[in-house]
N, C-alpha and C positions, 0 to 999 in steps of 0.2 A: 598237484592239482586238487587233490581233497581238500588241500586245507583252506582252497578259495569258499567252500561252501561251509553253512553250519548246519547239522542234520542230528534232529531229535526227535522223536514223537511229543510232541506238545499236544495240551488239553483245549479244544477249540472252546469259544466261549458257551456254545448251544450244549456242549459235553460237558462244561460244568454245570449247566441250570438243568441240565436232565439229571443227573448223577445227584444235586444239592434234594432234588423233587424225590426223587427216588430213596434217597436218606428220609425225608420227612413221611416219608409210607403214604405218599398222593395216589388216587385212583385216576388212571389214567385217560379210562375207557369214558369216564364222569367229568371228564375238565375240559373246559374250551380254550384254544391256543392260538392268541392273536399275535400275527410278526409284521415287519413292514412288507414283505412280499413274498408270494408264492414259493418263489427258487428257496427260499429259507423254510421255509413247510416244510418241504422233498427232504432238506438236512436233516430236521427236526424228527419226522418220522423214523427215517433211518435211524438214527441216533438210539429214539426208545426204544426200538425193536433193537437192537443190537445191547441195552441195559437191562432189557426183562429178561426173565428165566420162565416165561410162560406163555400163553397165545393168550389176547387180550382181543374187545373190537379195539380198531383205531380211534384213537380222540377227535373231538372236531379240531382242524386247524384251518382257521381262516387268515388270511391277506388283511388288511387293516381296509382296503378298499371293499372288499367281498364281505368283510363282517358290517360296514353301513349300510351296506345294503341290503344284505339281511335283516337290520332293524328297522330300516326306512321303511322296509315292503316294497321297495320298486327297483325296478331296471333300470342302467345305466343305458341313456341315447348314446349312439355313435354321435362321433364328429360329423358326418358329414349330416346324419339326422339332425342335429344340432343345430346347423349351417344350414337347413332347408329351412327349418320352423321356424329362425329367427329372422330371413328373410319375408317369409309367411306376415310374420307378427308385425316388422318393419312398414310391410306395405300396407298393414291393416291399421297402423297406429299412427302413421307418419302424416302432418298436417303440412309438410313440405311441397311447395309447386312443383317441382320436379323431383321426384325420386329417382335414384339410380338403379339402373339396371344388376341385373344380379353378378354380372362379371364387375362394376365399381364396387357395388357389396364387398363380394368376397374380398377385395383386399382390405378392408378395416373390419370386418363382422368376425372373422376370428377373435383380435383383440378384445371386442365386444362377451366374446361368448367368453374370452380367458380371464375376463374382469369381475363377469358376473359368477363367475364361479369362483375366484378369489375373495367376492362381496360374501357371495353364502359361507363358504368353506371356513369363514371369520367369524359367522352371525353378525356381520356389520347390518347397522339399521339403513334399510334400503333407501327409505325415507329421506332421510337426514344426510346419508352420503351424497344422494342426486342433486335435493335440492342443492348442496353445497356446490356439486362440480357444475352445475346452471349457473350457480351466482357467479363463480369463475369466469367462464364463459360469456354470460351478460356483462363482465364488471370489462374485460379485452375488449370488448367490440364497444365501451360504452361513450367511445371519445370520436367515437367517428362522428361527422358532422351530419353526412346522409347516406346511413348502410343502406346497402345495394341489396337488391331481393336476395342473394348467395347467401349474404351476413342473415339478413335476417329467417334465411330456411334453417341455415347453422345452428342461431341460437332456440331455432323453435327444436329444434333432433335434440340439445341437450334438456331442453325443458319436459322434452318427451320422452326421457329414458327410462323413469318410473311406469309408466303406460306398456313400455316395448317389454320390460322384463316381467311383466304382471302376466300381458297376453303370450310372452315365449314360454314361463314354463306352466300356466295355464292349458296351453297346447300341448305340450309333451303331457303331462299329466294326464289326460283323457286319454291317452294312450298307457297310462301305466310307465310312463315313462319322463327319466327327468336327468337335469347336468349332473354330475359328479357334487357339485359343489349343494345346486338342492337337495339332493337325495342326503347327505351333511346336515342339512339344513333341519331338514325333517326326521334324520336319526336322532338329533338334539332333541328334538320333541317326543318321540316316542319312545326314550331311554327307559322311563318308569315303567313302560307296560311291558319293555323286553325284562330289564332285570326282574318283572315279579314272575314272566310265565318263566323264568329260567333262577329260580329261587333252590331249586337242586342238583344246581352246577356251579362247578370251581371255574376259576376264567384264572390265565396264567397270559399275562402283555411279557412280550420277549424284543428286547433291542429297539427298544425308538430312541428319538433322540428329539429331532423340532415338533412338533404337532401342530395343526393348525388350534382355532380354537374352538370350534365343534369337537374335536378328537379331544384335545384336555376334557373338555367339561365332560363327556361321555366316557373317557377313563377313570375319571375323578368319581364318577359317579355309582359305576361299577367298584372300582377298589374300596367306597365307603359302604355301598349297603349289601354288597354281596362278598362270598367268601372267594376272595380273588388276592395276587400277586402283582408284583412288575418287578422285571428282570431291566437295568438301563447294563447296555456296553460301553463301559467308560473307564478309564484308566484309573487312578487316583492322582499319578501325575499331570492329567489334564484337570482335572477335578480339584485338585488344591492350588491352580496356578487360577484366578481369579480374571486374569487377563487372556488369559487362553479362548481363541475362540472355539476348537476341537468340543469347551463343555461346556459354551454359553449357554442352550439351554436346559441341558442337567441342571444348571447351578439354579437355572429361573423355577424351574419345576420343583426343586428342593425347594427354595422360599416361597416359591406364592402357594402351593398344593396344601390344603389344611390335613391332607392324608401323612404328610411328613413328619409334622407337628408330633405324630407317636409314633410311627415308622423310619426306618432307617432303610437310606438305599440297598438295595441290592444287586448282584453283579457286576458288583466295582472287583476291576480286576489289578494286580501291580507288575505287570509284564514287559512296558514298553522301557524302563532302561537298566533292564538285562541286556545281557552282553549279544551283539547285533553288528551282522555285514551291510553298511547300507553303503551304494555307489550312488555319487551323480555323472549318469551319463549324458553327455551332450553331442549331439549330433546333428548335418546339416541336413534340413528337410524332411517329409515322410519317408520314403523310401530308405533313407538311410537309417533311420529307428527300425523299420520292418524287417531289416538286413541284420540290425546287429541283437532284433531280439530273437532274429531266429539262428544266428549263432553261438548267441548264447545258451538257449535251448539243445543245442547242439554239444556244448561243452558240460552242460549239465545230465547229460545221455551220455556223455563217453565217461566220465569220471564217477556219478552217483545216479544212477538209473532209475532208483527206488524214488529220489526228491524230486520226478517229474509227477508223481501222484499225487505231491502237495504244493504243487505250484500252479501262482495265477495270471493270466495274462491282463491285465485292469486296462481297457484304452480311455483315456483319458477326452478324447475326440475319435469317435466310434466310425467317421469315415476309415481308419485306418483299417479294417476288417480288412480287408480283402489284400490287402500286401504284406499285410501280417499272415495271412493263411499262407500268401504262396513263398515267403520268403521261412516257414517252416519245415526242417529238412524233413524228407521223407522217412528216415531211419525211427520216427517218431510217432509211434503207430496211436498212441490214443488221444484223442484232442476231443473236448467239448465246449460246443459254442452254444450260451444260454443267449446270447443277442438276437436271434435269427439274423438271416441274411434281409436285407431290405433289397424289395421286390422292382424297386425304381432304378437299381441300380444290372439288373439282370437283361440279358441279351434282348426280349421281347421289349420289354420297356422303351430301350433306345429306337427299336423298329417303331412302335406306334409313336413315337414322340418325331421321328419321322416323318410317319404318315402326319401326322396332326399337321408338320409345320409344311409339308408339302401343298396342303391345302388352305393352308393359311394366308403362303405366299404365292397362292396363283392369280395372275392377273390376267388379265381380261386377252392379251393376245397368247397366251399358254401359261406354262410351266416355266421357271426359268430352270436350265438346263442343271446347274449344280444340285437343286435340289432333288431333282431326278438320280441322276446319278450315284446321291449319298445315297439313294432308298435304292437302288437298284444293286449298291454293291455290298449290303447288309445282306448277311451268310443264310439268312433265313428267307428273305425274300427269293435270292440265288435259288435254295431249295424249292422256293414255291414255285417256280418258273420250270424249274427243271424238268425236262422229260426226257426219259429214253438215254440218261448219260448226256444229253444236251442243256448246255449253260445258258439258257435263251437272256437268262438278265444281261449275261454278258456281250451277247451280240445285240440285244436290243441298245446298251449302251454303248458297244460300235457303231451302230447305225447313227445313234445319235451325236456321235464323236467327226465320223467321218462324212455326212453331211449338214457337220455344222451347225446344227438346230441349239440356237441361244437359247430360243421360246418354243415349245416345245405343245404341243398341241392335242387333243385325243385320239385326232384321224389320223396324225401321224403316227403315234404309239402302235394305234390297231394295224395300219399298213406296216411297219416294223417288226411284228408278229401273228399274222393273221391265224394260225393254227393255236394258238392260244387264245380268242377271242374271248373264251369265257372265266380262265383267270384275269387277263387285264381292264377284262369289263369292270369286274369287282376292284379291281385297285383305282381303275382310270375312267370309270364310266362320270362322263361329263354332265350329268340331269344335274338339277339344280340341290346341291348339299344342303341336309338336313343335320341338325344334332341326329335325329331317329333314323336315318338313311346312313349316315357315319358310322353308328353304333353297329346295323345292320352288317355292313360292309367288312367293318374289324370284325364281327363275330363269324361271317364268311369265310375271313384270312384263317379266322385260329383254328377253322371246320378243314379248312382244306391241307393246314400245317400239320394237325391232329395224326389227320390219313399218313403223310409221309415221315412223320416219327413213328409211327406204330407200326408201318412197315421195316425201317430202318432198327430199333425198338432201342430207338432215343430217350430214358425215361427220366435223365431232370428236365428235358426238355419240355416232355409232357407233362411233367408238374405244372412248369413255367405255365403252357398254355392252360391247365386245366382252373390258375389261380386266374390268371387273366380272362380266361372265361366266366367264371363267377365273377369277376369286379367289372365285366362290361352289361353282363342281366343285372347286375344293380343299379349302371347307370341308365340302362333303359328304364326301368322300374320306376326311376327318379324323375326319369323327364317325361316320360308318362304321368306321370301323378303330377308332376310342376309343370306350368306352362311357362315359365318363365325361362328356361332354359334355350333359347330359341337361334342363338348362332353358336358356331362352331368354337370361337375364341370363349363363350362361356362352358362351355363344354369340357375344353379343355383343363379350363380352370379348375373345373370337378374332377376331372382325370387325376390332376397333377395333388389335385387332395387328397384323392382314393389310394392314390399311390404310395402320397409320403407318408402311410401313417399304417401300411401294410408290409408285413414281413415273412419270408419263407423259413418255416422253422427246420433246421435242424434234425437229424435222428442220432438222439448218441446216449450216453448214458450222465447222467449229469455226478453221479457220486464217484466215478472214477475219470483217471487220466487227467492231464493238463488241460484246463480250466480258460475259455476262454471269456469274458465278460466284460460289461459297460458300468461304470464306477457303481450305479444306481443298485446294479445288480449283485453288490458285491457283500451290500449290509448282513452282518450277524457272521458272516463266512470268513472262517481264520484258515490260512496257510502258509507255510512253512518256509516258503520263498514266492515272495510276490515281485510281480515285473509292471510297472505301470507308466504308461508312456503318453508322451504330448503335455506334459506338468509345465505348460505356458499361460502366463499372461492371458486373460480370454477363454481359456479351456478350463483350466482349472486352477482359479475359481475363475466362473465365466464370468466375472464383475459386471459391470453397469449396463445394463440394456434397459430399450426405454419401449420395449413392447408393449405399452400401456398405456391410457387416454387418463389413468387417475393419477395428478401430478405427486412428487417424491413429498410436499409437506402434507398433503393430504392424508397420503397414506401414514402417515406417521401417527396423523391427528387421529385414524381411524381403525390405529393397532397391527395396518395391512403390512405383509412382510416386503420390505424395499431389498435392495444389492446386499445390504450390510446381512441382513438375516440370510437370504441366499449364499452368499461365500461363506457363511457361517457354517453351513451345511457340507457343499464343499470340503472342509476345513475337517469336519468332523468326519466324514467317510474316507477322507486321504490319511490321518493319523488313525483310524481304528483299523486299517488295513495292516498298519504298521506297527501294533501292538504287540503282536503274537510273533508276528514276522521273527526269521531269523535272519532272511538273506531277501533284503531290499535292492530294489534295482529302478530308480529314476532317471525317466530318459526322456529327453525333451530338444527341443530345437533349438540350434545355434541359432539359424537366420530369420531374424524373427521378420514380419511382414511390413516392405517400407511402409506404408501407409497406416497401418492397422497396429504397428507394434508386436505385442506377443512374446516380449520378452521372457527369461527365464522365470519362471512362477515366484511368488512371493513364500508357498511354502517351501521351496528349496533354501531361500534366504531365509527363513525361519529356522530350518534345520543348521543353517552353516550357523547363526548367531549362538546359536544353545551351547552351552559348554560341556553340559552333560553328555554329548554325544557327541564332541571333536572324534574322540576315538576308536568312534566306530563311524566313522564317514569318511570316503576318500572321493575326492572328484577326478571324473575323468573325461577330459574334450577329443572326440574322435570325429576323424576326417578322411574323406577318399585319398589314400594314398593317391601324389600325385606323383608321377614319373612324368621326365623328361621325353615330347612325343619323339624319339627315336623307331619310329617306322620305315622299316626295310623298302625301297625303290621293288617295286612288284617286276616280276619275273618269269618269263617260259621260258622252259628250255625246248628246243625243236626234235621232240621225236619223229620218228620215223612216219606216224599218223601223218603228224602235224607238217611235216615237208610235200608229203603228200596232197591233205587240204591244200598246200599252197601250188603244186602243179597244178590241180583244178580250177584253182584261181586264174592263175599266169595263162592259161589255155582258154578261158574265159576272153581275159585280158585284164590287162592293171588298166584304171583309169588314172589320170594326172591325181585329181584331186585325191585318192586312196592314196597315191606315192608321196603325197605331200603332207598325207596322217602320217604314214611312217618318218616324216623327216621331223614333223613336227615332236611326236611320242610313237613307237612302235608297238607300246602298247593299246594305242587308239587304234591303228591300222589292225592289231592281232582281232581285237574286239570288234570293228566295224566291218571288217574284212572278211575276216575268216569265219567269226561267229557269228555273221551277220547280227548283233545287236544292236537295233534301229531305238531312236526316240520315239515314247511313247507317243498314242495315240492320242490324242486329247483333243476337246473341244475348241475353236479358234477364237475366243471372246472377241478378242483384236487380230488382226493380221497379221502371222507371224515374217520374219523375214526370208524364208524360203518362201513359203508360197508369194510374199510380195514379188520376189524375183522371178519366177514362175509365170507371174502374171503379164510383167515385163517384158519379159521374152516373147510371149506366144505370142503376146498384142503386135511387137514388133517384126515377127516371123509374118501374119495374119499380112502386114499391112503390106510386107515389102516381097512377100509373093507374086504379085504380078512381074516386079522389076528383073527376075532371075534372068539372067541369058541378056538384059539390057542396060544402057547407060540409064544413068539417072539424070532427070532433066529437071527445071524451075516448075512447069504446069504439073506433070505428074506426082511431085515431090505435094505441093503446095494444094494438090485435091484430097492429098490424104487426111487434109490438119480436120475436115468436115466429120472424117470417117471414125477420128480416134473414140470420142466418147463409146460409139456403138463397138465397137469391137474390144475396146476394153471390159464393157458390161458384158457383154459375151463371154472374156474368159474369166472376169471373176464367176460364171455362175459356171462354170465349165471344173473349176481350182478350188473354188472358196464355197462351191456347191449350193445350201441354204440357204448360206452366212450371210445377215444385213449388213448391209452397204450403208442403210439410209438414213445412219445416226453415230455417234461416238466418234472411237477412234479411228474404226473404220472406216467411217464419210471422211475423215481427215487421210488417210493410205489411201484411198481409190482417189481425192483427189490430187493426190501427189503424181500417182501413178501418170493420169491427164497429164499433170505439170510437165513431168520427165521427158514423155512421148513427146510432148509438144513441142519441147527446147530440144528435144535432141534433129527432131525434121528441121527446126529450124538452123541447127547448128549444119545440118546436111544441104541445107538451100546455102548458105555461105560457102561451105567446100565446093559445090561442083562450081559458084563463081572462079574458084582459081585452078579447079582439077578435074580432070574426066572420070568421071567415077562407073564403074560398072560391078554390079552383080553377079557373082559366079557362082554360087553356092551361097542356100541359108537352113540352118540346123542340120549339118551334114555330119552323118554318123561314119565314124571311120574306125576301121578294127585292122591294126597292121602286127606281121611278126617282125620280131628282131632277134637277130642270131646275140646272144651273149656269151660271149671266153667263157671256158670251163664248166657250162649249162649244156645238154645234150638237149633237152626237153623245149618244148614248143613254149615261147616265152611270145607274149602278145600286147600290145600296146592299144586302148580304146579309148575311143570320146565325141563329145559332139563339139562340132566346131560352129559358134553361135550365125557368125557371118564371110565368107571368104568372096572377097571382091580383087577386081586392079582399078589401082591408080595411078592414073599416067601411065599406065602400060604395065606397071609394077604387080605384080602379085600380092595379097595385104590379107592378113587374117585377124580379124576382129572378136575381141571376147568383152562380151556387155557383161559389165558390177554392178550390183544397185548398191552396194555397200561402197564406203571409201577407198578411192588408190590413191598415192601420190605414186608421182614419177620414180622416187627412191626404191617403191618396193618392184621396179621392173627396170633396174640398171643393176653390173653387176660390177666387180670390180676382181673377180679370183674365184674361177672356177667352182671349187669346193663347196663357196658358200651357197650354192644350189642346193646341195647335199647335206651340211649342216644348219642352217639357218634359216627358219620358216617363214623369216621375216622377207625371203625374195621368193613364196612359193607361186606369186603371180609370172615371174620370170619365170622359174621352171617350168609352169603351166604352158605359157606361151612357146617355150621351147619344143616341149614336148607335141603340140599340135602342127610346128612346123618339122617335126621329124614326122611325123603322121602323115602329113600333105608329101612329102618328099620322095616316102615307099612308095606312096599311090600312084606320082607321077612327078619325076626328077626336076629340079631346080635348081635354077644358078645362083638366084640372090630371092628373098622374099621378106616382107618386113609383117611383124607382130605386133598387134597392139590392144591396148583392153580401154573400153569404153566405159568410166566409171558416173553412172548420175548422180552420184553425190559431188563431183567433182569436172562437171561437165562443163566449166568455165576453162578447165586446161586441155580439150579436146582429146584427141586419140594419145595414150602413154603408151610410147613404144617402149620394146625393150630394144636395152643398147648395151653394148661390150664395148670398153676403148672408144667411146663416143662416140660410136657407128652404131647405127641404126639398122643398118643392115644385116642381115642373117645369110651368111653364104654357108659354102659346102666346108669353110674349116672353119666356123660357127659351128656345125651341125657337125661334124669329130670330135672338136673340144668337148660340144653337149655330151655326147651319144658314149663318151670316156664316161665321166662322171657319172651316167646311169646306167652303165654297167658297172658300177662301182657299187652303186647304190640295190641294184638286183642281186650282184654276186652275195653280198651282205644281208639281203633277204631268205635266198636261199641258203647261205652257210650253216649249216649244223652244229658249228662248235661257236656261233655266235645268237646267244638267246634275247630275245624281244624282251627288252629291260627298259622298263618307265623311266622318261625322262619328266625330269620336274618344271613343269611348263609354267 
């Protein structure tokens, strides 16, 4: 196993520019230290302090964003500050008839603000690029015959985009405040006056690589008139390969810089084709990369312990966080994450994105019920309800489940909790919604969630809420100050910005342990085994996007960076990870996305073409081991408990339908029976087929009540047909509770239900033409014992019996289907197959209620039959043996054999309830 890894202390490259500085006798305490980012600061410090032999002040080190700004003199606006003022400026500049409200805004006014900051960050002439991208635009619409007032608002917004970016950062500025790419803009300018008040300071540039073109000229300009350095991380192997993108613009900064002309690069290093473990691992999806980088991690814990101190995790697609943390064994005690966790993605998040779409999609006769439901069974809402150990979300969503409520209402909510009235006020109070009444409301929730984590003393919890709390006093702040914010779907909109651009950091130590970070984060940082995952098509490099309104030749025309310079970049943070590297590990997805592609990265195929490094590259495709599903047929065996349960059953009674789970699977009978485990309770969007049948019945029970104890006649029969709709409507609100009737599916089942009823009175006005029909019983509940061989215990037989009539003198018991019979499933042809075959468990049933009637009160012959409405053109399906119809008393031995066959086997101990594969 060691010899899978290669382990050596190597010189990081920030170790050599400290150690090169330290040789030249530099004062430390006197030099300014610009890197591309912070996390490399943190290195960089450590580093000196661990090469001095003395206590020093600290150097200044600044962020290459933090050191503009410092020369600019201004503050960098937020995004979303950004996003107000430009809207500000839009409405103040804009000669358009109609303007769009600030939720059309926000989906094009970022690319707006990501443009103009791209415009600055270049010194591109403001001027000259707009008029340009207007001629554009006028020269598209210029063949229309008669542009519509639309075309001609269109072309006025681009003719106005000079006007909009003069009044946007006009505005930020009287605030002291201005884009990223201004404050660029304006460091450009004030270069001279910084380099002369800092004429007794050394400046030391460490690790860049692209710059924009403000950052060149401000580098340029320091390295000539002041006594300064620059340190590039770059290989010599990428650096003499001409076509290499890794040093395209090394190579551009070496020829155009007149600084070079007498200087010679520095921190050229020749490390990347030393001898090197590199894999390409392939695997199918996220989850499976998260799986095998944390067993990997795992195999490098059991065999070199000490190389998890210089190993990094690089995601390549920074969604992966969170199944990469949890797919980390636990044996692996130091992990640091420089990414923070993003806050949109944390339990709170999902709840108000709830709330937001709960009120999003309220319509005017309620709530529709699912989206209740999602917010009511969110773990935090649960807690907010909670009182006293009582789950009130949970009954509230009983309530709403088991009277059916589709659309769901506020007076209902309150009468489903009324001892809560003053939490659901705050969730459900129905006044008219405000953004400032929503805001209100959410900051209510996080007041009253606050309480029961700090009781409980939940404390990421109360992070969560105390971040959310601050990001919803900014959104008041906001819509206070803007009036424009005025519905809730704009609101949202601001939510969903606040969010995606906010991150919960972290507490760890960043200079020890396994390393977890996002490609960006990884510049100037060498170690020893690096693991970098999602190297797809799209990820890395994220190739062509067209988030941008300045077309791809323009931008060319105007120096702006396109795709090609971006994947450049790319290019060059994936190979200087790989430098130092001893033990490489690329892991990327098999199955790339039908639509979107995502195939394997283009620099894996860069790696596999290179010759220089065939031999230290091994590929390798991993996949879910798939086994053959050989799953074991599920099994109880009958303890002594479990025979037991089953006396309390049998003493209960078996019903038909229970005997004919067990025939069907006895492991549905163990579970439905024994365990009592019922289908959930769920809402009835449509009517499901039990309570259709339910409905059936009762309506039929309702009508043919009076008839009990008499014949059935043509008048009495034919008064009923007036009666049906009203007693129908009666029991769907008796069964179906709430549940509308008066549209969908369910207008289509209630009128079926009429249909059934109707055809079947009428099917009963044809019979008494040829047969005296009488009433003798309707929904008659019967509970009889029966002695069974070799059972001492009270063994019971129960059920309702839908209708028991005579015809022609005959005794007849009738079972109404709303589902389909044929006559097939109620003939029989060989005993047994009562007992094994569930496809005659309508016969069984029928049997089974005329041994029912028999205990009650003895008979000589009796006939059974089941009334199916699906099938109500073949009238009553008797059951028949030997093509008799008849049920006599050696009917009912033959039966009464078999189910004591079928009990003894229930009860037997040495035979277990083993799933049968239905």
């Amino acid at each position: 196993m060691r010899s899978f890894f290669y382990f050596y202390m190597m010189q990081s490259f920030i170790e050599e520019v400290v150690q090169e500085l330290t040789e030249n006798g530099i004062d430390f305490t006197e030099t300014i230290f610009i890197l591309p980012s912070k996390r490399a600061g943190t290195f960089l410090k450590n580093t000196i302090s661990k090469n001095l032999q003395k206590t020093i002040f600290a150097p200044e080190i600044y962020s290459i964003e933090s050191f503009i700004e410092l020369i600019s003199e201004l503050n960098y606006a937020s995004s979303t500050e950004q996003l107000f003022t430009l809207y500000k400026s839009y409405l103040a500049t804009s000669t358009e008839k109609d303007k769009d409200s600030f939720l059309s805004f926000s989906k094009w006014g970022q690319t707006v603000l990501q443009d103009f900051n791209e415009i600055d960050r270049y010194l591109v002439d403001t001027k000259a690029i707009f008029s340009h991208l207007s001629a554009i635009q006028e020269l598209n619409t210029y063949f229309q015959e008669e542009p519509t007032q639309m075309i001609a608002d269109y072309v006025k917004f681009w003719n106005n985009l000079e006007a909009l970016y003069t009044n946007f950062n006009q505005t930020l500025l009287e605030k002291n405040l201005a884009s990223q790419g201004y404050a660029y803009r304006t460091a450009n300018t004030l270069i001279d006056d910084y380099i002369h008040k800092t004429l007794d300071k050394k400046f030391v540039f460490i690790g860049f690589n692209a710059l924009n073109k403000a950052e060149e000229n401000i580098i340029q300009q320091i390295l000539e008139k002041s006594n300064a350095h620059i340190y590039w991380d770059i290989d010599t192997y990428f650096l003499n390969d001409t076509l290499h993108d890794a040093s395209l613009f090394i190579r551009q900064h070496k020829k155009n810089w007149n600084y070079f002309k007498e200087h010679s690069l520095k921190g050229i290093s020749e490390n990347f084709d030393s001898k090197k473990n590199i894999q390409l691992i392939g695997v199918p999806k996220n989850v499976s990369q998260a799986k095998y980088v944390g067993n990997l991690l795992e195999k490098i814990h059991d065999s070199q312990p000490a190389l998890l101190k210089q190993t990094a995790i690089v995601l390549g697609d920074e969604n992966l966080l969170n199944p990469i943390l949890n797919a980390i064994p636990e044996k692996i005690e130091r992990i640091n994450i420089t990414m923070g966790y993003p806050i949109h993605k944390t339990p709170l998040a999902v709840l108000f994105n709830l709330y937001f779409e709960l009120w999003l999609t309220k319509e005017s006769n309620g709530w529709f019920y699912q989206h209740l439901l999602n917010l009511l069974a969110h773990p935090y809402i649960q807690i907010y309800l909670q009182t006293d150990k009582t789950n009130n979300a949970s009954a509230i969503a009983n309530k709403i489940k088991t009277r059916n409520w589709i659309f769901v209402k506020t007076k209902q909510l309150a009468q489903a909790a009324p001892e809560l009235k003053e939490l659901t006020t705050i969730l459900f109070n129905d006044t008219a919604l405000t953004p400032k009444n929503f805001i209100r409301r959410s900051l209510a929730i996080i007041a009253v969630l606050k309480q029961k984590f700090q009781d409980s003393g939940s404390h990421l919890e109360l992070e969560y809420l105390y971040r959310f709390h601050t990001l919803f006093n900014q959104l008041e702040l906001m819509v206070n100050e803007h009036s424009f914010i005025t519905d809730i779907k704009s609101l949202q909109s601001l939510y969903k910005e606040l969010i995606g651009t906010e991150t919960l950091d972290f507490q760890g130590e960043p200079l020890q342990g396994t390393q977890i970070m996002g490609m960006l984060e990884s510049r100037n940082l060498d170690f020893e085994t690096v693991i970098i995952t999602s190297v797809n098509e799209g990820i890395l490099p994220s190739g062509k996007s067209n988030n941008s309104f300045i077309p791809f030749d323009l931008k060319k025309i105007y120096g702006l960076p396109t795709y090609k310079e971006k994947d450049a970049v790319y290019t060059y943070h994936f190979y200087r990870l790989l430098q130092r590297a001893k033990n490489v590990y690329i892991v990327y997805n098999t199955e790339p996305h039908v639509l979107e592609g995502n195939e394997k990265s283009r620099l894996i195929k860069q790696l596999l073409t290179d010759d220089n490094l065939s031999e230290n590259i091994k590929e390798i495709t991993g996949s879910a081991a798939v086994v053959s599903a050989n799953i074991p047929l599920e099994r109880i065996e009958k303890s002594a408990d479990l025979i037991e349960q089953l006396k309390v059953l049998s003493e209960k009674g078996f019903s038909p339908t229970s005997l004919s789970n067990y025939v069907r699977n006895p492991i549905d009978f163990y579970k439905k029976s024994i365990l009592r485990i019922n289908d959930i309770n769920e809402v009835e969007e449509s009517l499901a087929a039990n309570t259709f049948g339910t409905i059936v019945h009762d309506t039929l029970e309702d009508l043919y009540q009076p008839f009990v104890g008499a014949y059935l006649v043509k008048e009495s029969l034919e008064n009923l047909l007036p009666k049906i709709e009203g007693t129908v409507q009666h029991n769907f609100a008796k069964t179906y509770a709430d549940g509308d009737i008066t549209r969908g599916k369910n207008l289509i089942a209630y009128t079926v239900i009429l249909r059934y009823i109707e055809n079947f009175i009428k099917l009963e006005l044809k019979e008494i033409q040829q047969h005296k029909i009488k009433i003798i019983s309707l929904e008659q509940m019967l509970n009889v014992e029966l002695e069974i061989p070799g059972i001492s215990h009270k063994i019971r037989l129960r059920g309702k019996l839908d209708r028991v009539d005579e015809i022609d003198g005959a005794t007849r018991i009738i079972d109404y289907k709303t589902g389909k019979v044929e006559s097939r499933n109620v003939k029989i042809t060989a005993w047994n197959d009562l007992i094994e075959n569930y496809d005659k468990s309508k016969a069984f049933q029928l049997l089974c209620y005329a041994i029912m009637i028999d205990k009650v009160k003895p008979i000589e012959t009796i006939k059974a039959g089941i009334i199916s409405f699906k099938n109500l053109n073949s009238g009553t399906l008797y059951f028949s043996e030997k093509r008799t119809e008849e049920i006599n008393k050696s009917t009912l031995l033959e039966f009464k054999n078999v189910l004591d066959t079928l009990i003894q086997e229930i009860f037997n101990p040495d035979i277990p309830f083993i799933e049968k594969e239905v």
